[in-house]
Backbone as CSV, one residue per row, in Angstrom:
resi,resn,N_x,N_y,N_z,CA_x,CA_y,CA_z,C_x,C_y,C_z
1,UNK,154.742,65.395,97.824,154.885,66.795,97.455,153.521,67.459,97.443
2,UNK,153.669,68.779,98.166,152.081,69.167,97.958,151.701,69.978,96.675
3,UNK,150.381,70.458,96.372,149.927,70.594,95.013,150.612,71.477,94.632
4,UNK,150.974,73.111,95.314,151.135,74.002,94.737,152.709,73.825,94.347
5,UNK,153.535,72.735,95.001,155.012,72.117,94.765,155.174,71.635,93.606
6,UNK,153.632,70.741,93.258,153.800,69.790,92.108,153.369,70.930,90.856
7,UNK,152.839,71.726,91.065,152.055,72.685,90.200,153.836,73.579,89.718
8,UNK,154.140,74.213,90.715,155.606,75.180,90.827,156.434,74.368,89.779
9,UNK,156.879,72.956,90.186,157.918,71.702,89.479,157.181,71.944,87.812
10,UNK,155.977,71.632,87.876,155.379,71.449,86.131,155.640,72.525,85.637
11,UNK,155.514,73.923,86.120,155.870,74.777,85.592,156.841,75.121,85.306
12,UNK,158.515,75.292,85.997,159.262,75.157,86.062,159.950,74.522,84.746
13,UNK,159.002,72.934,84.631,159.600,72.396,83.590,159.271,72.654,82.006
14,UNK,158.166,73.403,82.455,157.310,73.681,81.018,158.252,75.227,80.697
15,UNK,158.804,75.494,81.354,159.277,76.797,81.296,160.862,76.730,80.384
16,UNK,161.719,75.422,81.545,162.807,74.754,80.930,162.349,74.232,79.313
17,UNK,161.573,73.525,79.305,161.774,72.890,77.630,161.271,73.839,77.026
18,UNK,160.627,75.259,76.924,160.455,76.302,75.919,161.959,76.758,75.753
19,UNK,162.126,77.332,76.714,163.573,77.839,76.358,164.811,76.757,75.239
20,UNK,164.524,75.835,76.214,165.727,74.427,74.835,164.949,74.067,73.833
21,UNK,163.652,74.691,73.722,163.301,74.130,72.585,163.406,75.111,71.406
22,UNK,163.260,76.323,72.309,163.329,77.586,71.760,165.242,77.239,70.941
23,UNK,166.128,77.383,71.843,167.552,76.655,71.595,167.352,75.587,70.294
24,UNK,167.143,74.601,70.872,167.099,73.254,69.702,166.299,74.390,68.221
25,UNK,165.721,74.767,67.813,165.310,75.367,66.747,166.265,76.291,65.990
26,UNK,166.781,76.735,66.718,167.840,77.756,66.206,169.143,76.995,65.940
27,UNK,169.086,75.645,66.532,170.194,74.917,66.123,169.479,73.422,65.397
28,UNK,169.633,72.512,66.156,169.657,70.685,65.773,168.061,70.888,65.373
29,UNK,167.203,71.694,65.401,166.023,71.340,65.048,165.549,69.839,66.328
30,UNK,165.734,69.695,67.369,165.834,68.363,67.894,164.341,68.529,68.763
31,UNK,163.503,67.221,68.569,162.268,66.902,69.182,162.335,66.880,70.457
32,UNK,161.489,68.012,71.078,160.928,67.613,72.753,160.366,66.631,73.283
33,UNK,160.485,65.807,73.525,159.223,64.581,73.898,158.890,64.452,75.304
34,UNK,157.424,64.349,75.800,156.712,63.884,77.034,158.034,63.566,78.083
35,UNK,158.366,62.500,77.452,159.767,61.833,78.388,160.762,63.181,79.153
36,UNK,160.619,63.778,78.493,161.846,64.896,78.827,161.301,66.058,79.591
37,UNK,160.031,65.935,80.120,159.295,66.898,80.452,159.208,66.159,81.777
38,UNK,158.936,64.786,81.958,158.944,63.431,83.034,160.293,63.159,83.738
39,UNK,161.082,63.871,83.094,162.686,63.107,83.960,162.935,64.763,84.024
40,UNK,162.640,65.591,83.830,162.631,66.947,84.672,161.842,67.089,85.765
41,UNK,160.604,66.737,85.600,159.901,66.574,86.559,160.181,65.644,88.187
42,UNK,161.141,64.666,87.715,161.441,63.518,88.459,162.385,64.051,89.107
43,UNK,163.645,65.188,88.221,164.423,65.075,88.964,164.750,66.632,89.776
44,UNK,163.730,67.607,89.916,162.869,68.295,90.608,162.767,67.910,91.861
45,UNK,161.787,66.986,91.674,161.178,66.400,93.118,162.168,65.501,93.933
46,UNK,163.057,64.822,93.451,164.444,64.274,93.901,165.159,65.571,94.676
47,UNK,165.042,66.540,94.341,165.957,67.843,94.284,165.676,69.004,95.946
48,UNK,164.132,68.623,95.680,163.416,69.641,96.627,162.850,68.839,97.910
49,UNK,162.501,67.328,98.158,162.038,66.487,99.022,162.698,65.966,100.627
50,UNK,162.648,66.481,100.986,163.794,65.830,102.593,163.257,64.462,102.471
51,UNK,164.568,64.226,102.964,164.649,62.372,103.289,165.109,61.592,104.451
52,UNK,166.057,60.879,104.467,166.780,60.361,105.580,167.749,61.538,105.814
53,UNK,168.324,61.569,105.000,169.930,61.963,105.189,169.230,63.794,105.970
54,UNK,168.263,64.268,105.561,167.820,65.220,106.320,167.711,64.898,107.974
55,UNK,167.141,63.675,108.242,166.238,63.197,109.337,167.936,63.328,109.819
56,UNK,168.396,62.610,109.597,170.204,62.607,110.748,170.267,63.609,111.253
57,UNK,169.604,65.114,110.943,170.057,65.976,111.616,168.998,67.045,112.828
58,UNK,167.901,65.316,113.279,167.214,65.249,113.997,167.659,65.915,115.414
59,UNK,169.164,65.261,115.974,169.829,65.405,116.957,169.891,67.359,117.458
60,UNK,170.204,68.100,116.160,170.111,69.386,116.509,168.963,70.298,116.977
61,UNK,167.701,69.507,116.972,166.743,69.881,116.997,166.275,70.366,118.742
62,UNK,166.113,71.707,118.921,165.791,71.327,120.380,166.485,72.610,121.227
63,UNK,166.113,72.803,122.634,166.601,74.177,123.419,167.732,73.111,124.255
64,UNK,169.154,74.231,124.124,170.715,73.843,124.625,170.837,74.761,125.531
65,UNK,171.466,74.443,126.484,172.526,75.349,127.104,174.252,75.059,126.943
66,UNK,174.509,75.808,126.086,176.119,75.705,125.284,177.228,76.425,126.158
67,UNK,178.231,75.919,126.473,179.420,75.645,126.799,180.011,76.320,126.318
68,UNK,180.569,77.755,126.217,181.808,78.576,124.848,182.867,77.947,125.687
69,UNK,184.017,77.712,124.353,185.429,78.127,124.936,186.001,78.380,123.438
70,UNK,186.415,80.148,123.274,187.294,80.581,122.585,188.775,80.720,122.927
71,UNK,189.892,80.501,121.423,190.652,80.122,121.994,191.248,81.490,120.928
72,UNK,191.924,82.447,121.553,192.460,83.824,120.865,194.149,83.008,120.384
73,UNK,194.836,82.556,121.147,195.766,82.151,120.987,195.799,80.682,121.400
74,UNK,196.572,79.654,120.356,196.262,78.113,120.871,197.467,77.902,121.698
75,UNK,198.427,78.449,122.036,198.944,78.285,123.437,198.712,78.820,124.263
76,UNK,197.620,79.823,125.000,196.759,80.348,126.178,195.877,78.950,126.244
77,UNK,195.364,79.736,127.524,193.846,78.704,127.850,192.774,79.017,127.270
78,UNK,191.781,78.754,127.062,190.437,79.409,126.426,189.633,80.005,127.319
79,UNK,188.631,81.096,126.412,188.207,82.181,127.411,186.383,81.618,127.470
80,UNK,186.441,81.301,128.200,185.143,80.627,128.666,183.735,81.215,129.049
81,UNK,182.921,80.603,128.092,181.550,81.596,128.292,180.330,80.406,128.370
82,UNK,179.186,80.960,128.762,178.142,80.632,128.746,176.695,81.441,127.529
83,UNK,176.209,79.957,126.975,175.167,80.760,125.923,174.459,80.201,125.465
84,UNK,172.736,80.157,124.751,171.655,79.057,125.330,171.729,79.264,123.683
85,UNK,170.915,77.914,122.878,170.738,77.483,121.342,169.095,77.362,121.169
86,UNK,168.599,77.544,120.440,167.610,76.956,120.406,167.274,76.731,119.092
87,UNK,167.189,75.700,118.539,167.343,75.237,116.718,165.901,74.449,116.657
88,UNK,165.044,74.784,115.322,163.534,74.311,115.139,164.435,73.868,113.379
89,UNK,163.140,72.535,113.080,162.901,72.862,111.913,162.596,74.133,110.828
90,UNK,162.677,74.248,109.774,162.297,75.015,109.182,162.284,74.795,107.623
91,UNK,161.121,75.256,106.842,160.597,75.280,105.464,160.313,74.122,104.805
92,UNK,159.398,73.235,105.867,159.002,72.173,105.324,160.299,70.629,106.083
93,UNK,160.741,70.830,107.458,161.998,70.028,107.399,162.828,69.679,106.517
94,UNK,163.196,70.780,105.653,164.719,70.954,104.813,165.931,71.249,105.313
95,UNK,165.308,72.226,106.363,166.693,72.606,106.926,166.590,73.244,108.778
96,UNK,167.513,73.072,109.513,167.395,73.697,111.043,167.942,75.084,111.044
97,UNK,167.157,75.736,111.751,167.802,77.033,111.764,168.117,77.069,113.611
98,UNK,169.084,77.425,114.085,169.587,77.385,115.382,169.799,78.851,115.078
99,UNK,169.274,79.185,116.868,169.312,80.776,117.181,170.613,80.700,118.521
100,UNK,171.436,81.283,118.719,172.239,81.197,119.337,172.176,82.599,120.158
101,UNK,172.948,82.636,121.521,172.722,84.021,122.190,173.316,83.624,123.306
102,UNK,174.477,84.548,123.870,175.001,84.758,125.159,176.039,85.748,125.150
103,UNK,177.551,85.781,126.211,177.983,86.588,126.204,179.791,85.721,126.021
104,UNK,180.297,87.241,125.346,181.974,86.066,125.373,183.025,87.258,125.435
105,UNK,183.994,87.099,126.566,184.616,88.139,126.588,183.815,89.744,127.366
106,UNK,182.569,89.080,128.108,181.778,90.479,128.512,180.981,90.998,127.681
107,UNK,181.199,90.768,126.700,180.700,91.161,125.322,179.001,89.830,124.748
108,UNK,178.083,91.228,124.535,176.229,89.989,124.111,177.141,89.739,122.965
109,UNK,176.393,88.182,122.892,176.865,87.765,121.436,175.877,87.084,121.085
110,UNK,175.366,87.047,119.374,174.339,85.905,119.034,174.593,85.913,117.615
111,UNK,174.321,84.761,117.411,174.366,84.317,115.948,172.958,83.202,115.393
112,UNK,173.209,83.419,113.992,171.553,82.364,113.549,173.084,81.612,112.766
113,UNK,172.130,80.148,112.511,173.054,79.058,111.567,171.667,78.219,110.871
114,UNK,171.924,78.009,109.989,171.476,76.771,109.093,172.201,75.617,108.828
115,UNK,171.491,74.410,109.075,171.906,73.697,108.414,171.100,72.259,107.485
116,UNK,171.755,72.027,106.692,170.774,70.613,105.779,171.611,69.752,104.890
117,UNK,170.569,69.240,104.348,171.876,68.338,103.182,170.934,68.972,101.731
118,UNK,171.871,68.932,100.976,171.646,69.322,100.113,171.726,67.971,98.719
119,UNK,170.604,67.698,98.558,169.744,66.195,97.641,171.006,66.406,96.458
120,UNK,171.281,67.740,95.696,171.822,67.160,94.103,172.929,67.385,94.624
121,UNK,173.961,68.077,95.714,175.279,68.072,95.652,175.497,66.467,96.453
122,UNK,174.913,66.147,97.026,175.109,65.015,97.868,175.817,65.664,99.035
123,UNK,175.750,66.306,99.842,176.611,66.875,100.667,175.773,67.540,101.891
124,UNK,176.337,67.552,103.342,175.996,68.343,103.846,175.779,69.907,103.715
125,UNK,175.015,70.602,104.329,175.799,72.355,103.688,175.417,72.652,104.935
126,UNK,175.855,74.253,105.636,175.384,74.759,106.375,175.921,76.358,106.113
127,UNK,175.259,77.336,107.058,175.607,78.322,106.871,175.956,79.228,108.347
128,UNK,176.603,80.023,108.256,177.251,81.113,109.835,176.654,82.287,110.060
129,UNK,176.046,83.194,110.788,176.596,84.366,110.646,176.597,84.613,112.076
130,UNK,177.189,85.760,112.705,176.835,86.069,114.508,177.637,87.903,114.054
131,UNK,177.319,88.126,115.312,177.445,89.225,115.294,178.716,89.896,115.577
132,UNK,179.924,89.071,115.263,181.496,88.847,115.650,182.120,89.402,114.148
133,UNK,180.745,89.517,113.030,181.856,89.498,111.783,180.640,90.069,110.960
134,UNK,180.347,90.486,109.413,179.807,90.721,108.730,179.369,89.824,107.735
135,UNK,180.664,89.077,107.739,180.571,87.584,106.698,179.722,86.589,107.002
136,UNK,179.721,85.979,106.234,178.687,84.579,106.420,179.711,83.281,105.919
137,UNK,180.070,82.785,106.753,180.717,81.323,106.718,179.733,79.950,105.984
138,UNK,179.905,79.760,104.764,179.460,78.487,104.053,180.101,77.544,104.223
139,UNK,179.696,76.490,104.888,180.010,74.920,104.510,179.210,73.994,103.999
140,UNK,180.336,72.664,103.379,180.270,71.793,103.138,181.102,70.504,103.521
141,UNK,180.015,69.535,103.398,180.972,68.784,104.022,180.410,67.131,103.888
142,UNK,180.744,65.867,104.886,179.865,64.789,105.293,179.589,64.215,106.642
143,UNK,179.056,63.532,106.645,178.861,62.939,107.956,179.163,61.347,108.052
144,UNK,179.834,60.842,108.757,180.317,59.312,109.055,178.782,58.889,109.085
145,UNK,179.185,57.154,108.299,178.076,56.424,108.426,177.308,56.025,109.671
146,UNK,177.823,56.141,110.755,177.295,56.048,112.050,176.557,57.054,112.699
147,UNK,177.072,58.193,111.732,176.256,59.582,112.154,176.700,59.696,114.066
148,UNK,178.120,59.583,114.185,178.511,60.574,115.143,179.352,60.937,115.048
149,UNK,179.875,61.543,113.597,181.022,62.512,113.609,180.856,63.039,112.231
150,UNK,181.147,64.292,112.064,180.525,64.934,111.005,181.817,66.064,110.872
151,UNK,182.491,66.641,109.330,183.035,67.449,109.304,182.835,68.109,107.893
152,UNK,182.456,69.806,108.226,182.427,70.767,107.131,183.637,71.375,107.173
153,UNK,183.987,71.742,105.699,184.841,72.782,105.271,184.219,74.269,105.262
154,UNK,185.296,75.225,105.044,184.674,76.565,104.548,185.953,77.479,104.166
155,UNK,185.637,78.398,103.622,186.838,79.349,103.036,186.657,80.749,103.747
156,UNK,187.187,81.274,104.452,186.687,83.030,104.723,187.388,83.869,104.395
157,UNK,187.515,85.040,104.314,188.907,85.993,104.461,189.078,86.507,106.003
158,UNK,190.385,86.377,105.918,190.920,86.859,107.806,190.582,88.092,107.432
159,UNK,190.267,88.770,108.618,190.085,90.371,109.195,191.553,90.992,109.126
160,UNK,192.348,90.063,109.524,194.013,91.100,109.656,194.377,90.535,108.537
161,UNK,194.747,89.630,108.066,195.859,89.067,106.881,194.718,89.888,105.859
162,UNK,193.338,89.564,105.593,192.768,90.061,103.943,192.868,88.819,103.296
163,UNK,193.186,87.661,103.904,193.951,86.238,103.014,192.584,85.337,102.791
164,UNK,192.238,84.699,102.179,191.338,83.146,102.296,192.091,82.525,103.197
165,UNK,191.390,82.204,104.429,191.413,81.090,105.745,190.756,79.882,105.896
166,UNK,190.926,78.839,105.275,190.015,77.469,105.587,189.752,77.208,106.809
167,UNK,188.634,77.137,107.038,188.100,76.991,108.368,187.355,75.048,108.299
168,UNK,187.135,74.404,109.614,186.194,73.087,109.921,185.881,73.015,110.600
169,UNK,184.344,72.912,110.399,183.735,72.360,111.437,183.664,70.666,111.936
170,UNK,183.854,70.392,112.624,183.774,69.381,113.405,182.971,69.066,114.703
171,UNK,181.977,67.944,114.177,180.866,67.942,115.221,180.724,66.257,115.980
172,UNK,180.652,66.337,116.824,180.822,64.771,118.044,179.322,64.673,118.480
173,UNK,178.117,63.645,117.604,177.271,63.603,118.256,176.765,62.466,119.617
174,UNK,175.878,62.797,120.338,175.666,61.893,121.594,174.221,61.354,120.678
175,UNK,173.736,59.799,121.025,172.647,59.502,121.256,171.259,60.421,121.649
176,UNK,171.479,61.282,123.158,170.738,61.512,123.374,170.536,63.261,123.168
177,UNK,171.248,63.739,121.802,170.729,64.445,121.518,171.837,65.885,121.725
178,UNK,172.785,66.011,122.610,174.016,66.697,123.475,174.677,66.158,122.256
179,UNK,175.873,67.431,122.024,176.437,67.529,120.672,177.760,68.260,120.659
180,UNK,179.034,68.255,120.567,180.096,69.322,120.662,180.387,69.836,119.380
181,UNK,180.432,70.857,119.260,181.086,71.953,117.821,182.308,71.997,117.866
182,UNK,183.083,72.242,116.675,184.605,72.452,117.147,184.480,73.623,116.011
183,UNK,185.354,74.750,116.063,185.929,74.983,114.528,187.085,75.634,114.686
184,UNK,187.666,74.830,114.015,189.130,74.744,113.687,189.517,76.190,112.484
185,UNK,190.376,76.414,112.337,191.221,77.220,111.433,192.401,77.249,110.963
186,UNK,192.927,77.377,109.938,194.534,77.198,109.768,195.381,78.358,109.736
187,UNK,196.653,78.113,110.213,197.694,79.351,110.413,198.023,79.561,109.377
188,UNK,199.246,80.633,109.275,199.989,81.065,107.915,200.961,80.312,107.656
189,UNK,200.986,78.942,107.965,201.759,77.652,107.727,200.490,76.541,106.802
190,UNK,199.389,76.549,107.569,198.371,75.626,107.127,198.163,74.658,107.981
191,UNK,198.539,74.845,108.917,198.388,74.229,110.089,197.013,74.475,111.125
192,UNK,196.256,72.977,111.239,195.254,73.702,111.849,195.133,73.876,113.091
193,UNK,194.591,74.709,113.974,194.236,75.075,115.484,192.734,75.547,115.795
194,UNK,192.336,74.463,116.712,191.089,74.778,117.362,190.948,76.234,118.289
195,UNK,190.014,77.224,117.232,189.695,78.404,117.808,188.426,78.768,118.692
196,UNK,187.456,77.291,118.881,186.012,77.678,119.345,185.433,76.271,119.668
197,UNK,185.150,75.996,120.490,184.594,74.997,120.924,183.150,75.049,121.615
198,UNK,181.800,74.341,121.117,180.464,74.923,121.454,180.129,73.595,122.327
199,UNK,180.050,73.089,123.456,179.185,71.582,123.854,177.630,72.123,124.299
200,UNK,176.549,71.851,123.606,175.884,71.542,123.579,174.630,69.971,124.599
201,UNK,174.205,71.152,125.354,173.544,70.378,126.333,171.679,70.625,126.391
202,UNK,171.281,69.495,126.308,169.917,69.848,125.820,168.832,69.439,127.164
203,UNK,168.432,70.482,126.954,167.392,71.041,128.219,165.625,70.926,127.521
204,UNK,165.479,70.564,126.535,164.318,70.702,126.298,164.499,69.920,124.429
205,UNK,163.290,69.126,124.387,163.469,68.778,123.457,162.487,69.818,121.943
């Protein structure tokens, strides 16, 4: 952790035990001790540190040329586009931010995404937005121990119904880095149907 991290964390914690101590006085009268200032501190830096489970998501890293196929209705065919990715680390390798951009339906389209794991939920997370919607799509989710198949949840509201729509992502990784997106959605049964499919082909590392 670098200084001004470790400096931010001490403070942080010196900040936390005034306040409960401030608390504990007005109630249990109960002693602060060193220790409790040390397992805040500890579990801080547990909290804020990339690790492995970050590194797995090495594979996204890198310039794509992506594959669209939207699917308006899942008994049509899908409407097929072309559109380039380009995803860097970002804020210390915590998290990838992928820039997305092409056209679908005739129509420019681009979107930014995040994604990381997140140390205290234990969980993948990621985030949506493109220029198709106003909302921002949150997931969560995991990734298989083999790390080539990975699936997030998310909740949105439909544009026509006004309803909460569970949406998944579902991701198929390759070795060498080439990756397919899926995201799925459910009907007004709960039934799910693949609405978007991204394959991911990497042109540059």
């Amino acid at each position: 952790m670098s200084k001004f991290l470790r400096v931010l964390t001490a403070s942080f914690a010196l900040l936390f035990l005034s306040a409960f101590g401030l608390a504990a006085c007005a109630g249990a009268q109960e002693a602060i001790t060193p220790a409790d200032s040390k397992a805040i501190v500890k579990a801080m830096d547990a909290a804020m540190e990339p690790g492995d489970q970050q590194k797995r998501l090495d594979f996204m890293v890198g310039t794509f040329d992506v594959k669209v196929k939207v699917w308006i209705d899942p008994a049509q065919a899908p409407i097929e586009s072309k559109a380039t990715a380009v995803a860097t680390w970002v804020l210390g390798h915590r998290y990838i931010q992928q820039m997305l951009s092409g056209f679908i339906m005739g129509e420019a389209y681009s979107g930014i995404g995040y994604a990381g794991f997140d140390n205290v939920q234990g969980q993948y997370v990621a985030c949506y937005m493109d220029t198709g919607s106003t909302g921002m799509e949150w997931y969560t989710g995991n990734m298989d121990p083999d790390g080539k198949n990975a699936k997030l949840s998310a909740t949105i509201y439909d544009a026509i119904t006004l309803k909460p729509t569970k949406l998944e992502m579902r991701l198929t990784m390759s070795p060498d880095g080439n990756h397919v997106t899926e995201l799925w959605e459910a009907d007004a049964s709960g039934k799910m149907w693949e609405s978007m499919e991204l394959t991911y082909i990497r042109t540059k590392s």
